[in-house]
VMD Tcl script that builds the backbone (N, CA, C; Angstrom):
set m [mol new atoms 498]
animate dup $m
set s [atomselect $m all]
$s set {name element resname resid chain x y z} {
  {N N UNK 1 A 15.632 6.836 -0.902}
  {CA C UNK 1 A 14.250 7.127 -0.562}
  {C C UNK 1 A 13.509 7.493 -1.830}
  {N N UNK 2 A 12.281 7.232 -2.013}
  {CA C UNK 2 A 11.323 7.576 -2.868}
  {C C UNK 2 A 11.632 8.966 -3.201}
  {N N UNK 3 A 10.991 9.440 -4.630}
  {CA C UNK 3 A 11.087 10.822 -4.659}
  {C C UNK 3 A 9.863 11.494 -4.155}
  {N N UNK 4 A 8.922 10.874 -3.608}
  {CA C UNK 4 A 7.360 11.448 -3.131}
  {C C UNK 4 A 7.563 11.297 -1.762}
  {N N UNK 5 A 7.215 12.200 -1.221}
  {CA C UNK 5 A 7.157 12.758 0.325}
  {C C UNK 5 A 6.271 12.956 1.098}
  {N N UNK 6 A 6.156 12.963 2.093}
  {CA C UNK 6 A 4.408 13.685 3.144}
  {C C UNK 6 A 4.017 14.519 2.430}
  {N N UNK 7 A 2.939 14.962 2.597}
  {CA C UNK 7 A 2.568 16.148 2.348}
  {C C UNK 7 A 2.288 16.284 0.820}
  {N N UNK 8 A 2.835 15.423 -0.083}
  {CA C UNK 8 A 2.304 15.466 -1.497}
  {C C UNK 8 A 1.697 14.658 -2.172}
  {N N UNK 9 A 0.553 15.130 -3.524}
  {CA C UNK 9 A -0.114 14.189 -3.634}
  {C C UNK 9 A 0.237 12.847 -4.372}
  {N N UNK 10 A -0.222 12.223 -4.101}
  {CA C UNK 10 A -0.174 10.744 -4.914}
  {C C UNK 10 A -0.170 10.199 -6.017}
  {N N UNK 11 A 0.528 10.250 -7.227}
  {CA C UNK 11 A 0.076 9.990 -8.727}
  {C C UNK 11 A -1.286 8.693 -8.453}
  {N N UNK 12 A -2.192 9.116 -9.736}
  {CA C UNK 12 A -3.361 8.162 -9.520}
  {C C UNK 12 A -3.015 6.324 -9.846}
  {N N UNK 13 A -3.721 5.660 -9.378}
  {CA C UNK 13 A -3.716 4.153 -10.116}
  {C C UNK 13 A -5.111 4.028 -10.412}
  {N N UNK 14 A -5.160 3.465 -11.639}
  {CA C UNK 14 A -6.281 2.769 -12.196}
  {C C UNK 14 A -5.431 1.629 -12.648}
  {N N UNK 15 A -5.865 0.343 -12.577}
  {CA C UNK 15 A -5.532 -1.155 -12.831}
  {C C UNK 15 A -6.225 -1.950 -12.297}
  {N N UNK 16 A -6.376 -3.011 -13.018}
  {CA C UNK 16 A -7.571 -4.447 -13.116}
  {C C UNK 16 A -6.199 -4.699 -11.973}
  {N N UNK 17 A -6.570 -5.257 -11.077}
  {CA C UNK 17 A -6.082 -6.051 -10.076}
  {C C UNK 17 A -6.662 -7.503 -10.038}
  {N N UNK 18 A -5.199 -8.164 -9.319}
  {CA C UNK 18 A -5.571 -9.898 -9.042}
  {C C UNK 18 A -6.541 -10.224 -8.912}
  {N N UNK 19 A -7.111 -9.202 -8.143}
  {CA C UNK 19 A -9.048 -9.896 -7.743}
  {C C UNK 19 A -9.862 -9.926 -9.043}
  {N N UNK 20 A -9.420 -9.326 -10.321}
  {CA C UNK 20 A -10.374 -9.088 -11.045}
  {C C UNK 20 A -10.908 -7.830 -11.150}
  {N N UNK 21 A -10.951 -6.953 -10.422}
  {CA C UNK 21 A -11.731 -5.974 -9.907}
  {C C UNK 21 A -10.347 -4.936 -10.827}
  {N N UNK 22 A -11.286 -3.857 -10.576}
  {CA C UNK 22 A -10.370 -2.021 -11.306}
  {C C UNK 22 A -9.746 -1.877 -10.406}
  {N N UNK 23 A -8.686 -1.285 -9.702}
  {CA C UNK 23 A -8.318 -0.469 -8.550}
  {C C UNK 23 A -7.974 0.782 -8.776}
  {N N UNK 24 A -8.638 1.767 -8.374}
  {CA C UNK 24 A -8.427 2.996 -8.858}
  {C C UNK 24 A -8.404 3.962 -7.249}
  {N N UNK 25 A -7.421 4.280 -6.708}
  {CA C UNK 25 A -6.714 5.015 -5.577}
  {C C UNK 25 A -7.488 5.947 -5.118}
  {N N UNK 26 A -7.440 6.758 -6.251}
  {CA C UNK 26 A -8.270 8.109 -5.940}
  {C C UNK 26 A -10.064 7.806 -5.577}
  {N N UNK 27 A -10.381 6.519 -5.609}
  {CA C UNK 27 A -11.772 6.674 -5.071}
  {C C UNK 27 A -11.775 5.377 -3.929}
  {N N UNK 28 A -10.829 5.098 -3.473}
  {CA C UNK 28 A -11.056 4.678 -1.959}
  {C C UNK 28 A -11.528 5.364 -0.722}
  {N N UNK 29 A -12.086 4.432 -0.068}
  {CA C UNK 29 A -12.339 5.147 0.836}
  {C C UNK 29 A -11.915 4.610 2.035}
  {N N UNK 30 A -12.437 5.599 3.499}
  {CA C UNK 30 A -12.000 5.114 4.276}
  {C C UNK 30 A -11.255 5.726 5.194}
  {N N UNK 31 A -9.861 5.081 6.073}
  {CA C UNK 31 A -9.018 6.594 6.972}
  {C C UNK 31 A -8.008 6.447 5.913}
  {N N UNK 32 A -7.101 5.675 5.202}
  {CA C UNK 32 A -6.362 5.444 4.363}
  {C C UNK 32 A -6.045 4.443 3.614}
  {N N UNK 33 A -4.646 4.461 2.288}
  {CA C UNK 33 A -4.670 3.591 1.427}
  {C C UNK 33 A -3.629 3.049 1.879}
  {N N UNK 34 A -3.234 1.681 2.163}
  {CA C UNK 34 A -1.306 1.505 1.968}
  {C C UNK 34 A -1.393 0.809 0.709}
  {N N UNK 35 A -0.262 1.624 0.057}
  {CA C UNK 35 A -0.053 0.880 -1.173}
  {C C UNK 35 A 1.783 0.477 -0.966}
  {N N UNK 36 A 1.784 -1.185 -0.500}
  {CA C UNK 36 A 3.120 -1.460 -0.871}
  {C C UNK 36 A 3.649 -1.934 -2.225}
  {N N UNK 37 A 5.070 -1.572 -2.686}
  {CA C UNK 37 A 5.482 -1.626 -3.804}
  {C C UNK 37 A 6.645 -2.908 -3.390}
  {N N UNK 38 A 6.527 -4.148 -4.300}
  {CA C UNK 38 A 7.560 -4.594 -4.056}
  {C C UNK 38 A 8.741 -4.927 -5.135}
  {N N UNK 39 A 9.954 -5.852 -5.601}
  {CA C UNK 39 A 10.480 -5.918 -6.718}
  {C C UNK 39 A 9.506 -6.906 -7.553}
  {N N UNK 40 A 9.457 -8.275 -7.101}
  {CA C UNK 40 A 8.988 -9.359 -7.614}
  {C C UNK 40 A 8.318 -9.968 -7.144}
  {N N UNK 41 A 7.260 -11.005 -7.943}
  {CA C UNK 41 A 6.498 -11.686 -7.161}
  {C C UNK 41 A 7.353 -13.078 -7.159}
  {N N UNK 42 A 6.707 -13.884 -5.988}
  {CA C UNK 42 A 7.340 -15.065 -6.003}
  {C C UNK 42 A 9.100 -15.181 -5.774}
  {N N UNK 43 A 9.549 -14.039 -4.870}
  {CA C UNK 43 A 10.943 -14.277 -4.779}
  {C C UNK 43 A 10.792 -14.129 -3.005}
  {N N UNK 44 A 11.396 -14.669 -2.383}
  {CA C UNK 44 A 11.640 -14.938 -1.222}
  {C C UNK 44 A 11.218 -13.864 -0.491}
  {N N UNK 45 A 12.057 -12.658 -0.384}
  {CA C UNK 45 A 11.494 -11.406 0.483}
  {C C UNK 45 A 10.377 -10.491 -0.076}
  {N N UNK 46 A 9.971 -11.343 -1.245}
  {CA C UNK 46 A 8.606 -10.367 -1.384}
  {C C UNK 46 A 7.344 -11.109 -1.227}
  {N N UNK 47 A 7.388 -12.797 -0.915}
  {CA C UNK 47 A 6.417 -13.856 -0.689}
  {C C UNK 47 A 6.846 -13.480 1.230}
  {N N UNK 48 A 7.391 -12.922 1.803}
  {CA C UNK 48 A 7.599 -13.151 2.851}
  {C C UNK 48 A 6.914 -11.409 3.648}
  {N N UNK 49 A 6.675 -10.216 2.683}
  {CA C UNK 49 A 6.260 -9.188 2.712}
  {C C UNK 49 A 4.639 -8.550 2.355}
  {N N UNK 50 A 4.072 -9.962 1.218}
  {CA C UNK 50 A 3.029 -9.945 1.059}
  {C C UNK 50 A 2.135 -10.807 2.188}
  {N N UNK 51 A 2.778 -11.951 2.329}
  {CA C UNK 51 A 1.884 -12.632 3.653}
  {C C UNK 51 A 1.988 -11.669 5.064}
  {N N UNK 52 A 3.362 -11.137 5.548}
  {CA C UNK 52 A 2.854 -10.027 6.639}
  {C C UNK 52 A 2.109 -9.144 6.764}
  {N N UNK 53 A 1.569 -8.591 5.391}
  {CA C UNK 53 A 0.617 -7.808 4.920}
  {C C UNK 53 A -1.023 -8.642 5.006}
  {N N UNK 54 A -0.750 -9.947 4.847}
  {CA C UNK 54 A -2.074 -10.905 4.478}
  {C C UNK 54 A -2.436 -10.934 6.266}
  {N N UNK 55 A -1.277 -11.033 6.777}
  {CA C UNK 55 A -0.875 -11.666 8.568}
  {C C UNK 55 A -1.837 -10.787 9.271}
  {N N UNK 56 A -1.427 -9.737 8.825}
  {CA C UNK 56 A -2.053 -8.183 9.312}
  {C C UNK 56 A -3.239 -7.460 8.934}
  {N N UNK 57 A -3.791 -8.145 7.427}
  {CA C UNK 57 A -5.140 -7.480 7.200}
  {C C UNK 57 A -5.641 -6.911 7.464}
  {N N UNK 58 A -6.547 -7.935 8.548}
  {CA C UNK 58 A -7.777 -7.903 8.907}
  {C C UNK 58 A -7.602 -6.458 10.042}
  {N N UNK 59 A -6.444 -6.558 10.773}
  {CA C UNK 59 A -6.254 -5.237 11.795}
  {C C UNK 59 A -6.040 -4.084 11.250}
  {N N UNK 60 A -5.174 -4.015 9.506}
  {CA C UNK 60 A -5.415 -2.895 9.020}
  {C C UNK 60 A -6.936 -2.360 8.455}
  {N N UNK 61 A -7.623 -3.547 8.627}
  {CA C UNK 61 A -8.828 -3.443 7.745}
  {C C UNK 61 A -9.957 -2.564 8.955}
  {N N UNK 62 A -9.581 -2.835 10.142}
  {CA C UNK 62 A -10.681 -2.414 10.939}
  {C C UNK 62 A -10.102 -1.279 11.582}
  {N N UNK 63 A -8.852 -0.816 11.227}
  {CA C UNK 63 A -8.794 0.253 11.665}
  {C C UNK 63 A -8.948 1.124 10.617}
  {N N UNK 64 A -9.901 0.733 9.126}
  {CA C UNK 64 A -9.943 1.606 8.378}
  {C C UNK 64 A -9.012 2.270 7.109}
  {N N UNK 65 A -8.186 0.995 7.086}
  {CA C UNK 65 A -7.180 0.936 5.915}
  {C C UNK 65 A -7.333 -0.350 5.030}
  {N N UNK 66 A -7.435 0.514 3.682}
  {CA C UNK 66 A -7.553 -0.276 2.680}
  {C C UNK 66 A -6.035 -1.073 2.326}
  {N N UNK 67 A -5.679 -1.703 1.402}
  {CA C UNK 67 A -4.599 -2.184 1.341}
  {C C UNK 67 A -4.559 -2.562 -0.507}
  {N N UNK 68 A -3.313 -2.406 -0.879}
  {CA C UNK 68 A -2.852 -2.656 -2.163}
  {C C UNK 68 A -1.254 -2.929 -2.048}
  {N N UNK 69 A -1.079 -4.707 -2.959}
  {CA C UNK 69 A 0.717 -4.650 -3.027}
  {C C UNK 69 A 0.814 -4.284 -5.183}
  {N N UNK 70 A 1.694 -3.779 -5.247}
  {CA C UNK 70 A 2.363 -3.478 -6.850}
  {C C UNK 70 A 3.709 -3.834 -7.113}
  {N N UNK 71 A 3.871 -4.638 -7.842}
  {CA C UNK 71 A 5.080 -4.783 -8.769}
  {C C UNK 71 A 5.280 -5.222 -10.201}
  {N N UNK 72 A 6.537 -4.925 -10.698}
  {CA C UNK 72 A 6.247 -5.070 -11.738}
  {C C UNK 72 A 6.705 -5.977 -12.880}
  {N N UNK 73 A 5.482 -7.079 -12.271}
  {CA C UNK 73 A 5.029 -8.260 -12.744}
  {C C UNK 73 A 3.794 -7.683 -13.609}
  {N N UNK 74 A 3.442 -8.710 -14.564}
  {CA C UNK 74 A 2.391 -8.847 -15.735}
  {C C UNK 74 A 1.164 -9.489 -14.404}
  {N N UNK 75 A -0.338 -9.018 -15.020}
  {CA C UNK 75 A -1.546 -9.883 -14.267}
  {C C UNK 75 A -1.670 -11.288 -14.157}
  {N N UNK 76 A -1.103 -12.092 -14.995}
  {CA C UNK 76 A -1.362 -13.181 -15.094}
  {C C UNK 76 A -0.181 -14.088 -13.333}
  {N N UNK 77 A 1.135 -13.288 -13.428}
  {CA C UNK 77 A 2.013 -13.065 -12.909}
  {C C UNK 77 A 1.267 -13.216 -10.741}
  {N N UNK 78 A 0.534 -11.559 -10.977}
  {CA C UNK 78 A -0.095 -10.874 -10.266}
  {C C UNK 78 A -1.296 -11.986 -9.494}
  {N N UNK 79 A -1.954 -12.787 -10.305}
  {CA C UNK 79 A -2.626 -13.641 -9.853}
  {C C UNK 79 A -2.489 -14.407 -9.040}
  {N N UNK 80 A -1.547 -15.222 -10.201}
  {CA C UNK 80 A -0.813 -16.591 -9.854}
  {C C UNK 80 A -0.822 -16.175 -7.830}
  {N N UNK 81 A 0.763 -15.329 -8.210}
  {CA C UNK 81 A 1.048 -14.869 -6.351}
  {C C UNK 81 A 0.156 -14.602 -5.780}
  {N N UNK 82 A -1.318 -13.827 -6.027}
  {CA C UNK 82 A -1.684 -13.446 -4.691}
  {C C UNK 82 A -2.586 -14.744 -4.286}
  {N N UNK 83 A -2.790 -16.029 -5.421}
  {CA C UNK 83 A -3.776 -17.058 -4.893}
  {C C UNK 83 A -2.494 -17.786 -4.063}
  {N N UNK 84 A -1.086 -17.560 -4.456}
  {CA C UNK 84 A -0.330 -18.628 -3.763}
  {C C UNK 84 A 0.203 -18.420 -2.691}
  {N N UNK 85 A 0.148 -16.843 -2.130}
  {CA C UNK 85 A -0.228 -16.490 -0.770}
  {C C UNK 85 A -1.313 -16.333 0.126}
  {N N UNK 86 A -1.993 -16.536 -0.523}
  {CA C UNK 86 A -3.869 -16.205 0.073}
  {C C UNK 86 A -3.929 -14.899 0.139}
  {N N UNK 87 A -3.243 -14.033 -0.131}
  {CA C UNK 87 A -3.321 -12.317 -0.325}
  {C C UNK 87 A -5.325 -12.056 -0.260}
  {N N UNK 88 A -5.886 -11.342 0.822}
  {CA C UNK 88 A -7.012 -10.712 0.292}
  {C C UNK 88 A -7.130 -9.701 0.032}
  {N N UNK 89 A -6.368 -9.116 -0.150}
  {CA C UNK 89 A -6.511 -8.031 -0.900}
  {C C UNK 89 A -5.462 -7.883 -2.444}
  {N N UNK 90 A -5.850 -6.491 -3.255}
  {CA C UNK 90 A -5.717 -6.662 -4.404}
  {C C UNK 90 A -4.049 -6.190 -4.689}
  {N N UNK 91 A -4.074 -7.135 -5.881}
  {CA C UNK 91 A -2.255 -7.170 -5.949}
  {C C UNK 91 A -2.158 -6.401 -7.606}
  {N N UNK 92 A -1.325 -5.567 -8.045}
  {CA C UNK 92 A -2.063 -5.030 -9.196}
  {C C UNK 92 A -0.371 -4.839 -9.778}
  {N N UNK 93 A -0.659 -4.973 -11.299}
  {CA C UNK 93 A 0.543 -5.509 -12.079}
  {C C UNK 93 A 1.022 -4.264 -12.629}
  {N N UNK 94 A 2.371 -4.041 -12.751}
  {CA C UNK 94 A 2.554 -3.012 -13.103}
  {C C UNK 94 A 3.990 -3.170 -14.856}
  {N N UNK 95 A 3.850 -3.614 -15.179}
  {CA C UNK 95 A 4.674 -4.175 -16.095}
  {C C UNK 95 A 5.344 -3.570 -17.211}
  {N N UNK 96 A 4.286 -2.383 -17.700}
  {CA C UNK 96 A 4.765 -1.108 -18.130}
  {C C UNK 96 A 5.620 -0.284 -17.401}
  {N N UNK 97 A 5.685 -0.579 -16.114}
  {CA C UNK 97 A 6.517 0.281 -15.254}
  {C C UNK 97 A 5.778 1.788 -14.928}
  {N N UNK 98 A 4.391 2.016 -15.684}
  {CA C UNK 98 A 3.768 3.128 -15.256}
  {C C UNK 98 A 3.971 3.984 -13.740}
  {N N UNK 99 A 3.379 2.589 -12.768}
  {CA C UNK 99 A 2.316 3.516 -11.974}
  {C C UNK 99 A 4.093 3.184 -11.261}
  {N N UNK 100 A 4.685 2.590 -11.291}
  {CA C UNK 100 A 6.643 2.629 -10.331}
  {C C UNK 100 A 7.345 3.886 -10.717}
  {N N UNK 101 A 7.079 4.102 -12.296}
  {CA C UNK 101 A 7.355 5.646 -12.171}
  {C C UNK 101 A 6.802 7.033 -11.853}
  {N N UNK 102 A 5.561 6.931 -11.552}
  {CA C UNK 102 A 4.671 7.728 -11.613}
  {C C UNK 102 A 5.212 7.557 -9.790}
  {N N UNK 103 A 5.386 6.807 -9.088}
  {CA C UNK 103 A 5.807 6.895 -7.376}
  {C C UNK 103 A 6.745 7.316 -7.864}
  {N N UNK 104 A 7.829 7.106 -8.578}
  {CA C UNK 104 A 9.419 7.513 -8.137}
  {C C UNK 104 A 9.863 6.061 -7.406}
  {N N UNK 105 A 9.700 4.863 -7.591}
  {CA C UNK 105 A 10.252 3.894 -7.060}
  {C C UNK 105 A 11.093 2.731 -7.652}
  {N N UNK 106 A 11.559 3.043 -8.794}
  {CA C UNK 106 A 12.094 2.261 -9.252}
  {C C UNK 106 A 13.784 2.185 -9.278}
  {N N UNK 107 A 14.231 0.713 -9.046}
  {CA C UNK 107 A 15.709 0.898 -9.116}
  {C C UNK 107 A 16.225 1.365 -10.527}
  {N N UNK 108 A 17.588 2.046 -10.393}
  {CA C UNK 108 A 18.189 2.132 -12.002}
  {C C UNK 108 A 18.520 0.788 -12.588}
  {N N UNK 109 A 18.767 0.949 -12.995}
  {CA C UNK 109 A 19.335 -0.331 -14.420}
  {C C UNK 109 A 18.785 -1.734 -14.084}
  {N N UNK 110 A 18.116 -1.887 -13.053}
  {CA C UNK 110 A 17.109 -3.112 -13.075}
  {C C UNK 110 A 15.500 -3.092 -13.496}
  {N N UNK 111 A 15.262 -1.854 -13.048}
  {CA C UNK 111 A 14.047 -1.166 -13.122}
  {C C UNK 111 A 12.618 -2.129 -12.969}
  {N N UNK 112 A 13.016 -2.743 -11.490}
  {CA C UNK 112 A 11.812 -3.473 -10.112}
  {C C UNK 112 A 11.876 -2.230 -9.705}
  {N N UNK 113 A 10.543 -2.432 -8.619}
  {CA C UNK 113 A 10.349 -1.547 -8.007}
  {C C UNK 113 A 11.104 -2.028 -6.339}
  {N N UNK 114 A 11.428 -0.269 -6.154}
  {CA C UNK 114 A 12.038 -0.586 -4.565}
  {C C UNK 114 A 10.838 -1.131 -3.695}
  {N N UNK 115 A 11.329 -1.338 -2.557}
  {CA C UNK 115 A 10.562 -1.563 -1.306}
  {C C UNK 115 A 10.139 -0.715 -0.261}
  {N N UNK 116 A 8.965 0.067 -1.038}
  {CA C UNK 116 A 8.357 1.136 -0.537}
  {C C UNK 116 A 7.361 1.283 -0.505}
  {N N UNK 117 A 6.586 1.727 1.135}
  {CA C UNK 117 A 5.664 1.784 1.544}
  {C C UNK 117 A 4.885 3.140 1.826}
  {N N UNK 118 A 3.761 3.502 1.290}
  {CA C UNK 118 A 3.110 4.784 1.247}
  {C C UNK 118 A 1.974 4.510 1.646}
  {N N UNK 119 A 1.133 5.627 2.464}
  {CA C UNK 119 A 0.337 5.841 3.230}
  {C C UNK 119 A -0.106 6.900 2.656}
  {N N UNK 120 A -1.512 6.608 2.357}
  {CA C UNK 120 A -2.236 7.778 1.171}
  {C C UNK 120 A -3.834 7.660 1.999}
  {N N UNK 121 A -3.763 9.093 2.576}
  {CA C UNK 121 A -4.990 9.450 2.628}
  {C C UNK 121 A -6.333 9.806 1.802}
  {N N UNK 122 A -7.310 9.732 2.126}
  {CA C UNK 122 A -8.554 9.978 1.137}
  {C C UNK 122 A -8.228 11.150 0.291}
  {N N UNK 123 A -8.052 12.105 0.595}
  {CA C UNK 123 A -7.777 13.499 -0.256}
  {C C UNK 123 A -6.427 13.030 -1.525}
  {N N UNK 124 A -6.069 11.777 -1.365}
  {CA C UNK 124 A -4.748 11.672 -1.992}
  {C C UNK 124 A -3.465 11.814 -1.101}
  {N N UNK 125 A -3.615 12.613 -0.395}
  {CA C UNK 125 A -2.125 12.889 -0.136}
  {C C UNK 125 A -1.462 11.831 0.951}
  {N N UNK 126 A -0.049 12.056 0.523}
  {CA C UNK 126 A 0.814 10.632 0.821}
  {C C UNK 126 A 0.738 11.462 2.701}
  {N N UNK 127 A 0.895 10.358 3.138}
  {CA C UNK 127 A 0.897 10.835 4.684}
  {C C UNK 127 A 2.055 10.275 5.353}
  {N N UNK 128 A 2.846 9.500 5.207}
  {CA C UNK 128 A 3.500 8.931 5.334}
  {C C UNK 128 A 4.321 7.700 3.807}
  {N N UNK 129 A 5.734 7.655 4.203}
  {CA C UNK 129 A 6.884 6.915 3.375}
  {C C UNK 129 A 7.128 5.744 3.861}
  {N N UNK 130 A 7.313 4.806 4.043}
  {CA C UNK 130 A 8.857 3.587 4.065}
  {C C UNK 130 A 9.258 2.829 3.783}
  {N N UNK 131 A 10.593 3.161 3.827}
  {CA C UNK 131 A 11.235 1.879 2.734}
  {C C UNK 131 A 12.466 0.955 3.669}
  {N N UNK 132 A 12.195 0.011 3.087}
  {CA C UNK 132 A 13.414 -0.544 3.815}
  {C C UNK 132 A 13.409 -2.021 3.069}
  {N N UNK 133 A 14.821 -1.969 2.529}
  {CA C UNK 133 A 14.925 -3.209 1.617}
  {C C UNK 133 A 15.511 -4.582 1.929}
  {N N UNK 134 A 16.251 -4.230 3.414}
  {CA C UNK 134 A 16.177 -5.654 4.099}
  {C C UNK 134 A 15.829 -6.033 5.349}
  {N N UNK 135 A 15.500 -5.150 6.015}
  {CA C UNK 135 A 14.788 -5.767 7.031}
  {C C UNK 135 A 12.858 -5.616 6.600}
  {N N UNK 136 A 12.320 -6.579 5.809}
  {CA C UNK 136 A 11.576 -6.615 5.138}
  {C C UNK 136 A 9.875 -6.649 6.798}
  {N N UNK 137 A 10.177 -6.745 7.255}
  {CA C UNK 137 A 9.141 -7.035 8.724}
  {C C UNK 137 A 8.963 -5.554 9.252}
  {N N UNK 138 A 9.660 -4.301 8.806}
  {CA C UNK 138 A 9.868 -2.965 8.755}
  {C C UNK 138 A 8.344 -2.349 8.417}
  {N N UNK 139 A 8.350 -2.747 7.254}
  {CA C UNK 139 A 7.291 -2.304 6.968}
  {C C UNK 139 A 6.249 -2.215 7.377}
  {N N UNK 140 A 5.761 -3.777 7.524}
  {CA C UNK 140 A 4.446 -3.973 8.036}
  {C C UNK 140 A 3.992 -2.871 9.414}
  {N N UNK 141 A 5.604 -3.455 10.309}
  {CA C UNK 141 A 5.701 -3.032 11.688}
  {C C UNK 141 A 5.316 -1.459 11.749}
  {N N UNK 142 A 6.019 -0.497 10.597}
  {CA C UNK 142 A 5.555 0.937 10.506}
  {C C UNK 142 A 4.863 1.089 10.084}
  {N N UNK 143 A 3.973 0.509 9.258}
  {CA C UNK 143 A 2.917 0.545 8.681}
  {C C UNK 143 A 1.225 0.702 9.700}
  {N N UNK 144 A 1.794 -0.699 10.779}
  {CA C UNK 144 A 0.538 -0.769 11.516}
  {C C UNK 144 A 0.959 0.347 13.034}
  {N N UNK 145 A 1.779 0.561 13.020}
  {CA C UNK 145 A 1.862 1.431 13.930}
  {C C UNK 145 A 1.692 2.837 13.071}
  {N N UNK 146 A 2.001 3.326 12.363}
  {CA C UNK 146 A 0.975 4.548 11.440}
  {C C UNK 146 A -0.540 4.266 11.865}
  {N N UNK 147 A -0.872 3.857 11.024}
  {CA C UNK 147 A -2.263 3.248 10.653}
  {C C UNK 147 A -3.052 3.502 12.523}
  {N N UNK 148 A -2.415 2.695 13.059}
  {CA C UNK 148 A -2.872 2.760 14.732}
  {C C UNK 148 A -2.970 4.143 14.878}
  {N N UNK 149 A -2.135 4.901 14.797}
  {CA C UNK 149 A -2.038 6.306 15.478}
  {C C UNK 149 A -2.571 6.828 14.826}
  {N N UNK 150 A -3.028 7.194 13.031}
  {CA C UNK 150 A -4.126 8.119 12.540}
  {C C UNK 150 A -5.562 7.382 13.076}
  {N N UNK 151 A -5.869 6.356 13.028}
  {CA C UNK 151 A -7.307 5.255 13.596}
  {C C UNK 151 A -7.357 6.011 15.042}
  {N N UNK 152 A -6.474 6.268 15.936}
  {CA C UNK 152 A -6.436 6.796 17.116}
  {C C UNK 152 A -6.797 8.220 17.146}
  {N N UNK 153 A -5.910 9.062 16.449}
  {CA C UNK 153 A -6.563 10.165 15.893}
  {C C UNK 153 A -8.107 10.696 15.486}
  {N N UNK 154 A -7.766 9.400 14.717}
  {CA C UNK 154 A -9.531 10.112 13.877}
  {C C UNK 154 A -10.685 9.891 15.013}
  {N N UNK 155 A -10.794 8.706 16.411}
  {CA C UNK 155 A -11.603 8.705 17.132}
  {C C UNK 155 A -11.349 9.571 17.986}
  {N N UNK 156 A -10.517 9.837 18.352}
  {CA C UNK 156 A -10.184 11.343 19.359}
  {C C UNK 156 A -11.243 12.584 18.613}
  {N N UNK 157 A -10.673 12.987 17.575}
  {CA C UNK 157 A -11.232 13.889 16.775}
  {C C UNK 157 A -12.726 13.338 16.586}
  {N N UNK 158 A -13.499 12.528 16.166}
  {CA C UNK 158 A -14.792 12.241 16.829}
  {C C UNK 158 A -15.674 12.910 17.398}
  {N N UNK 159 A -14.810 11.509 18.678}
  {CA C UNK 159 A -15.215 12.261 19.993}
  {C C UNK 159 A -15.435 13.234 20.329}
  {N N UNK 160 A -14.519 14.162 20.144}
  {CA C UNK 160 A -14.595 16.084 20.635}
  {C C UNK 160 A -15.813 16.512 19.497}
  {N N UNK 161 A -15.667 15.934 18.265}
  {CA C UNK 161 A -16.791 17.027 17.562}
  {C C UNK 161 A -17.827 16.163 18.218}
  {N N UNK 162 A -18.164 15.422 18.380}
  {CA C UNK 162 A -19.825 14.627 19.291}
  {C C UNK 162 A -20.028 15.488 20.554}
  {N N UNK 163 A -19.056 15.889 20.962}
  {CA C UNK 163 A -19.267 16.002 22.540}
  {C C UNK 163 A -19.506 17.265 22.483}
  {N N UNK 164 A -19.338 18.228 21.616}
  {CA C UNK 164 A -19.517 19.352 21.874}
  {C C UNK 164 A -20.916 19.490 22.045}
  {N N UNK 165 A -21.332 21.159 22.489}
  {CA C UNK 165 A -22.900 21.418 23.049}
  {C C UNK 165 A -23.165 22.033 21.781}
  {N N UNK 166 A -24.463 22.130 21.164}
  {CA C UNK 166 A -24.648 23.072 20.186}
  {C C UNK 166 A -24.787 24.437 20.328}
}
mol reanalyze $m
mol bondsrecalc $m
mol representation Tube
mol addrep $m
C-alpha cells in the first residue's frame, strides 16, 4: 500500500500535462481530484486502465470529479498515449520520479509507479486510497463508487442547509 493514507494531505503537483495545459492539484476545483498513478504508458494494463478511466469520464465529471492519470513517462511519451487512447483528460509526466515520490508510490528497484488510486479533496486531503495491481477494472470500479457516495453526500448536505428556516 501507498505510504499516504485518508486523512492526510496530498503532496502538491504542478506539471504541463498532455493537454498542454499546467496541472497544479492544489487549485482544482470541485467535490474532488482522482489522481491515478500508473507504471507505463502504452503497456497493456495501463492502455487498458486509462481508457476505463476515458469509459467513465464523463460520469466522474458530473458528479464533480476532476480526473488526472501519472506515470513515469517523459511528455512527449505522455502525449503520444493520451491522443492514442482518446484520454480527455490530462495525463502528466513524471520522469524525474518527483511527484511518485512525493505519493510514496513507487516500486523498489524498478522505480514505475505502483497502481494507485487517490481521491483528493479540495482542501487537499487524500480521502480515500486504491491500489490494486492486477485486477486493473478495481480501480475504476472503487473509484466511481467513492466518487458516487461523496456526490451523494454533498447533495444530502445541500439539501438540509437549503431547507432549513432562517
Amino acid at each position: 500500500m501507498s505510504g499516504l493514507s485518508p486523512g492526510r494531505r496530498a503532496p502538491e503537483i504542478d506539471a504541463v500535462a498532455s493537454d498542454g495545459q499546467r496541472f497544479v492539484l492544489s487549485q482544482q476545483q470541485g467535490l474532488c481530484t482522482v489522481v491515478y498513478f500508473f507504471p507505463k504508458a502504452f503497456t497493456p494494463g495501463c492502455t487498458v486502465e486509462t481508457t476505463l478511466f476515458r469509459d467513465n469520464y464523463v460520469e466522474l465529471v458530473l458528479a464533480g470529479a476532476a480526473l488526472v492519470g501519472i506515470s513515469t513517462d517523459d511528455l512527449s511519451t505522455q502525449c503520444k498515449f493520451a491522443a492514442s487512447t482518446g484520454a480527455p483528460f490530462p495525463i502528466v509526466p513524471d520522469a524525474d520520479l518527483k511527484i511518485s515520490r512525493s505519493f510514496a508510490v513507487l516500486w523498489p528497484v524498478v522505480h514505475v509507479a505502483r497502481r494507485t488510486t487517490f481521491v483528493v479533496r479540495p482542501d487537499v486531503i487524500i480521502d480515500a486510497v486504491f491500489q490494486h495491481e492486477v485486477q486493473i477494472s478495481r480501480h475504476r470500479d472503487d473509484v466511481l463508487r467513492h466518487v458516487n457516495a461523496m456526490f451523494k453526500r454533498s447533495r444530502g448536505h445541500d439539501r438540509s442547509a437549503g431547507s432549513k428556516e432562517p
